[in-house]
N, C-alpha and C positions, 0 to 999 in steps of 0.2 A: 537265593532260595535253594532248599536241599531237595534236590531230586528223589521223585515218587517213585517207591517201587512195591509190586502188589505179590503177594505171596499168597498163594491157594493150597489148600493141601489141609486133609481130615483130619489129619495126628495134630492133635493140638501144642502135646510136649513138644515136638518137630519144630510145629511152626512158630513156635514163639522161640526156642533156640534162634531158629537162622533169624528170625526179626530183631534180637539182641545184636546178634553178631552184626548182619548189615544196619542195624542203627546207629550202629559203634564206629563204621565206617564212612559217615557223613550223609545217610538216607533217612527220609521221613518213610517208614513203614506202614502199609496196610494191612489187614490180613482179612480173608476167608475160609471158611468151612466145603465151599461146594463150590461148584461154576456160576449158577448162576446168582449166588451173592457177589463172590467176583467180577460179572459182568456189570452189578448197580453197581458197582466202588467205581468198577472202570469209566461209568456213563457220568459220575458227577466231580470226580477228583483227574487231575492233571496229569495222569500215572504216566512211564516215561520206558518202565521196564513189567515184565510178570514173570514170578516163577511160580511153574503149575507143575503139581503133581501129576503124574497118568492116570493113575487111577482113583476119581475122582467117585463119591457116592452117586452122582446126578449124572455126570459124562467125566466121556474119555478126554483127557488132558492132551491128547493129540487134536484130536476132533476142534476141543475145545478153542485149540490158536485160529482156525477159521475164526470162529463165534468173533476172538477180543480184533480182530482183524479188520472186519466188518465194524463193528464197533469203531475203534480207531486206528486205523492202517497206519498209523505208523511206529506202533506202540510192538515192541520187540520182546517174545517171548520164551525162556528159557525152559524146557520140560528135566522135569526132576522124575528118576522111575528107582525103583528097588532090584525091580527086575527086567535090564533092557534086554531089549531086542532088535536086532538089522531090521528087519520090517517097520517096526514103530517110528525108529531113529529114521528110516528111509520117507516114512509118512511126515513126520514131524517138519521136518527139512523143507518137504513138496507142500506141506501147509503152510510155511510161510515163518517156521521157527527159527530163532536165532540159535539158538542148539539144542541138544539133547543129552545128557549130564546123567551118569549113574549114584544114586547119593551112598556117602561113606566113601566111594572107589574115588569120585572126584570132585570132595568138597574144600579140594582146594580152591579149584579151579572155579570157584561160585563167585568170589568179588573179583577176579579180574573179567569175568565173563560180565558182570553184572556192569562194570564200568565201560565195558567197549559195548554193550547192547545200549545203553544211557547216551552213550557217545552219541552212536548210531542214529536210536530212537531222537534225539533233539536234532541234528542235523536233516533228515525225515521230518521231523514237525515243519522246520521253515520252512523247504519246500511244499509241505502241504499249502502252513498259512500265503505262502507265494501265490498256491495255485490257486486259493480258495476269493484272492483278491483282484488276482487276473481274470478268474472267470466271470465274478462280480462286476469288475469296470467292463468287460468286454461281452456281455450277455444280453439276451435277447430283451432282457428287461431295462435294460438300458436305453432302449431303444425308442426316443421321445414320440408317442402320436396316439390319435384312438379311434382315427378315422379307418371307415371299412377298407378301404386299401392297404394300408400300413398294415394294419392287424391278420390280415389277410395273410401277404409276405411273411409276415414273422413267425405266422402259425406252419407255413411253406419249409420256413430256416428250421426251426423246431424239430418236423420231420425228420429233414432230410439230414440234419445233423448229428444222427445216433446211427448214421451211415457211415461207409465209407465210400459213395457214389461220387464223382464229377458233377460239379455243380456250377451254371452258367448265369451269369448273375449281369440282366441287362436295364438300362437305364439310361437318362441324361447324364450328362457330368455334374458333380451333384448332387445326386441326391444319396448318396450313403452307400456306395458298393462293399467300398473295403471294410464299412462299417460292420455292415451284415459277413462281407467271410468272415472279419476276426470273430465274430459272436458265431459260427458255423464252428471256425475250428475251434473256439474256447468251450461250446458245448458240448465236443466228440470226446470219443477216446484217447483222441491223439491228443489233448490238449495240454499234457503234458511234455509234449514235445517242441519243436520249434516253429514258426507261424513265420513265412518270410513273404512279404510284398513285393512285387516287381511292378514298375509300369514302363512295359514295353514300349511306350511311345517314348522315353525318356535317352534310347540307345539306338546308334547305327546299328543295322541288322549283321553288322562285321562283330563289333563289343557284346551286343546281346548274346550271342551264340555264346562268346569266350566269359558272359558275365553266369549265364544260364547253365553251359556244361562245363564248364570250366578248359584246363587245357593244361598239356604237357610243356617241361623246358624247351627253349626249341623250337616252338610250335611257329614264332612270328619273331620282326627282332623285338626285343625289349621282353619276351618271356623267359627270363633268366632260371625262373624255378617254378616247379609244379604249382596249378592254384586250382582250388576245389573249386567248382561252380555250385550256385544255389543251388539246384536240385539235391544236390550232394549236403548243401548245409540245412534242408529240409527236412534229412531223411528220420523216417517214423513219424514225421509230423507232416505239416500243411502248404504249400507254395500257394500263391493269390498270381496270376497272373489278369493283370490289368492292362483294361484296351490291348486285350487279346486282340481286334482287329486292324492295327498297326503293325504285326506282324511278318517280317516278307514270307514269301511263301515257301523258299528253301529253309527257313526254320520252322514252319508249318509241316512240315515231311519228318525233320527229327523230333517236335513234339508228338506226332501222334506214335510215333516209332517209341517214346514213355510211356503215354496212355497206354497205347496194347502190348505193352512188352516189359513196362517198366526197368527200360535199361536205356544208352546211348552210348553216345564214343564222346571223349573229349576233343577238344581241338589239336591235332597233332599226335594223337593218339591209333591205336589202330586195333586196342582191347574194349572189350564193352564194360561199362560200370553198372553194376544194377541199385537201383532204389525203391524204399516201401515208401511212397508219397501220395498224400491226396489233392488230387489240383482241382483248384475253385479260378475261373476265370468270368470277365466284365468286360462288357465293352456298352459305348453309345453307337455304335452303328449295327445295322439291320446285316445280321451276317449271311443270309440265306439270300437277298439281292446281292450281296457282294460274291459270294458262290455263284449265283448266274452270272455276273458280271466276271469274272477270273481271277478276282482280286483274294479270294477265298477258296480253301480246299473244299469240298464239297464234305466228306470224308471225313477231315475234321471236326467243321462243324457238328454232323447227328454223333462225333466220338464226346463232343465237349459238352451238348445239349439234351444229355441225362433226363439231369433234372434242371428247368429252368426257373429263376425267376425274375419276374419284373417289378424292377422298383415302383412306385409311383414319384410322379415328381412333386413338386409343391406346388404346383398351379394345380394341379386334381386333388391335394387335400391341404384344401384353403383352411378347413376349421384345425389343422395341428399348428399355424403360423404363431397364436398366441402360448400356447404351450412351449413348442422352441422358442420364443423370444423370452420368457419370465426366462426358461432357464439359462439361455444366453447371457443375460441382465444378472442375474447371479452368478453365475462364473466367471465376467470381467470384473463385475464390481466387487470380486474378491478378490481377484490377483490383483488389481492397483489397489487396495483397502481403499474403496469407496464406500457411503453412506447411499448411494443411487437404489432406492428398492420399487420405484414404480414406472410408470410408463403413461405419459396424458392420451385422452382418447383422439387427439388426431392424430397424434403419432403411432397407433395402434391400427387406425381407420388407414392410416398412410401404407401398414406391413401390409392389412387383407386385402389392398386395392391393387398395389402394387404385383407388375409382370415380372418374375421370376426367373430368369433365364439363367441365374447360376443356383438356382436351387437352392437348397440346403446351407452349401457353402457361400453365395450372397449374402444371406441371412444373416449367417454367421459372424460374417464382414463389417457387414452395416452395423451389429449389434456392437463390437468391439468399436468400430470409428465415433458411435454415439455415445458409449461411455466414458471413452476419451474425452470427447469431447466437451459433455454434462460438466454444468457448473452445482446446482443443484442438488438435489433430491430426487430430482423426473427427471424421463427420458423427453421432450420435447419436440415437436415436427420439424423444427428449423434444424434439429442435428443430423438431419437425413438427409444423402446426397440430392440435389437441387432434381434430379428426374425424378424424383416419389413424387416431386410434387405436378410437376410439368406434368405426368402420363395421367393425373389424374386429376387435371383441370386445377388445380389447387393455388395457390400464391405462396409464397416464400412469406416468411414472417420475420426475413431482415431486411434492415434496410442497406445494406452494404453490398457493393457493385462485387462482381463475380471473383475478379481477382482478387479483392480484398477476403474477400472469403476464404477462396483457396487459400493465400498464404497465410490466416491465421490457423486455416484448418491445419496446415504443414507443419507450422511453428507448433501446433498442442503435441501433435501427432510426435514429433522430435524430441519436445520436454518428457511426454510420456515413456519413450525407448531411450531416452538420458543418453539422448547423439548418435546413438547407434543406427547409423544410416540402411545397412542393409535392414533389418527389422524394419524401421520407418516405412522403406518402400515396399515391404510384406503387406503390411498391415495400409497401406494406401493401396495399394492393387496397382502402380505403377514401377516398371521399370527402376535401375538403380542410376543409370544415367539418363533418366528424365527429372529424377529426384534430386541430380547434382545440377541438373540447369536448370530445375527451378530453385532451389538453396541460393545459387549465382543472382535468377533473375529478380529474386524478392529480396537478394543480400541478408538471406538469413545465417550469413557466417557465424 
């Protein structure tokens, strides 16, 4: 398709010249009389470049690059004047122009301008359409549930995310932490920036430090050469620091030293780094007992608990369980192309009765193992692991002893990840060598 390009400007002889000329050069042309005809052409057509005259009957063609801006920020606009001026061209620029052109003096310079603003302007589209799809999967609308709780938090995340504040995001394991930061920092400013997760619990308090501020050559053996730490790979955007309360407390002293300072040292280092970061942190544990108890800064804590909020878990919003399950049941039963579109009511009566102790991610689990499973149409109660039914008085509706079970549950589970063993034991919630001594013990070579 030939790239749009919008041409404003009163002189009509004028503007239909340069519309020949750039038509001639492989451009679908528009034209207008005023600005704000200009701005409808811009609101319904794909335009990609604009060349505005200054001196427009309606407005200033400086003024005017705000307006098509707002409009669509990414659309690149070249101001045409008769009579420039350093001030205009200075405004122009600080508006957001791609340049500012004398006509006659530099109408050479109009299609190669117009080809590097086209450049520009499309390369700017994609990361618009980027951001406009990252914000969409990662936004608070996403965010499955309708119960007073959930809706609560989310109106919480909403606020506090046209902020730039510290935000402490507390809960079970489970139910949605990292969920809620990304949808925090995909709603900010910064969202165009970088979004990095960390789960503290996951590193010796030796690695975190060298993973978090990174570290000079030198610093230990094996660091042969400089390497940035998150913070550093954050910077102008978001860090998530997760089960913040696994933390030791010697890197509890250099975290708040970013908080109030927004700087550190790296490992081996002995210059400070500075960074623009906003840090969202989660934990399951009660960090104001663990600050009485020594395990916690005191200090840190009220620097990290701004603004707080608390998840609920899904044992307190029992009525969102069928909600996240249809949408569960749809998202497996696409990725295997499955026909599976319902759910029988004991197997539905089996989610609400059911104790929840991994939350969110349980759910989640169970609804992928029962799709696997499903022969069917329906989701059935026998595809639920054997304690839905035990906890809630229930009987099993197979007639096959336990081991038989598991191992056909392992064999589907296996067909389903087409061998691929580590997956298998993802998606079984066991170990990778428990998964090879039971493949051994049921001889499913």
């Amino acid at each position: 398709m030939k790239p749009k390009v919008l041409i404003i400007d009163d002189e009509e002889k004028l503007r239909g010249l340069l519309s020949r000329i750039i038509g001639l050069e492989g451009f679908e042309v528009f034209e207008a009389a005023t600005g704000k005809e200009g701005l409808k052409i811009l609101a319904r057509e794909n335009i990609m470049a604009v060349l505005s005259d200054v001196k427009l009957p309606d407005v200033n063609g400086v003024d005017l690059v705000k307006n098509i801006k707002e409009v669509r920020s990414y659309v690149e606009v070249i101001n045409l004047t008769a009579y420039g001026t350093i001030n205009d061209a200075v405004k122009a620029i600080q508006n957001g122009a791609f340049n500012y052109i004398i006509k006659g003096d530099d109408n050479e310079k109009i299609i190669p301008l117009l080809n590097q603003a086209v450049e520009k302007a499309a390369l700017q589209l994609k990361v618009y359409e980027l951001e406009k799809k990252l914000s969409k999967k990662y936004s608070f609308a996403n965010i499955i549930g309708q119960s007073k709780q959930i809706t609560e938090a989310i109106a919480l995340g909403r606020k506090v995310a046209a902020t730039n504040t510290t935000v402490l995001l507390l809960g079970q394991t489970g139910t949605g932490k990292e969920v809620f930061a990304s949808a925090i920092h995909y709603e900010s400013e910064r969202r165009l920036m970088p979004f990095v997760a960390v789960n503290c619990s996951s590193f010796t308090p030796e690695l975190l430090e060298s993973e978090l501020f990174g570290y000079k050559a030198g610093a230990f053996t094996g660091a042969v050469k400089d390497k940035k730490g998150l913070f550093e790979e954050a910077q102008y955007g978001t860090i998530f620091l997760d089960e913040i309360g696994e933390m030791s407390l010697e890197l509890q002293a250099k975290l708040l030293r970013v908080l109030e300072g927004k700087t550190f040292i790296k490992v081996g280092d002995t210059q400070t780094t500075k960074v623009n970061i906003r840090i969202l942190a989660a934990t399951n544990r009660d960090l104001m007992k663990e600050a009485e108890a020594g395990h916690f800064r005191e200090d840190l804590f009220y620097r990290l608990s701004v603004f707080t909020i608390t998840l609920p878990s899904l044992n307190e919003r029992k009525g969102d369980i069928n909600l996240l399950a249809k949408y569960y049941l749809d998202e497996f039963a696409a990725k295997v192309n499955s026909r599976i579109n319902k759910m029988d009511e004991q197997f539905i009566s089996l989610l609400n009765n059911h104790h929840w102790k991994g939350n969110i991610r349980e759910l989640k689990n169970s609804m992928e193992r029962a799709v696997i499973l499903a022969e069917g149409d329906t989701l059935t109660a026998d595809l639920l692991p054997s304690d839905f039914r035990f906890n809630t008085g229930g009987t099993t509706s197979s007639s096959l002893d336990l081991a038989s079970v598991e191992k056909q549950h392992i064999f589907k589970v296996l067909q389903h990840t087409r061998g691929n063993k580590t997956e298998a034991a993802r998606v079984l919630g066991i170990g990778l060598t428990t998964l090879y001594r039971k493949i051994e013990e049921y001889h499913l070579n």
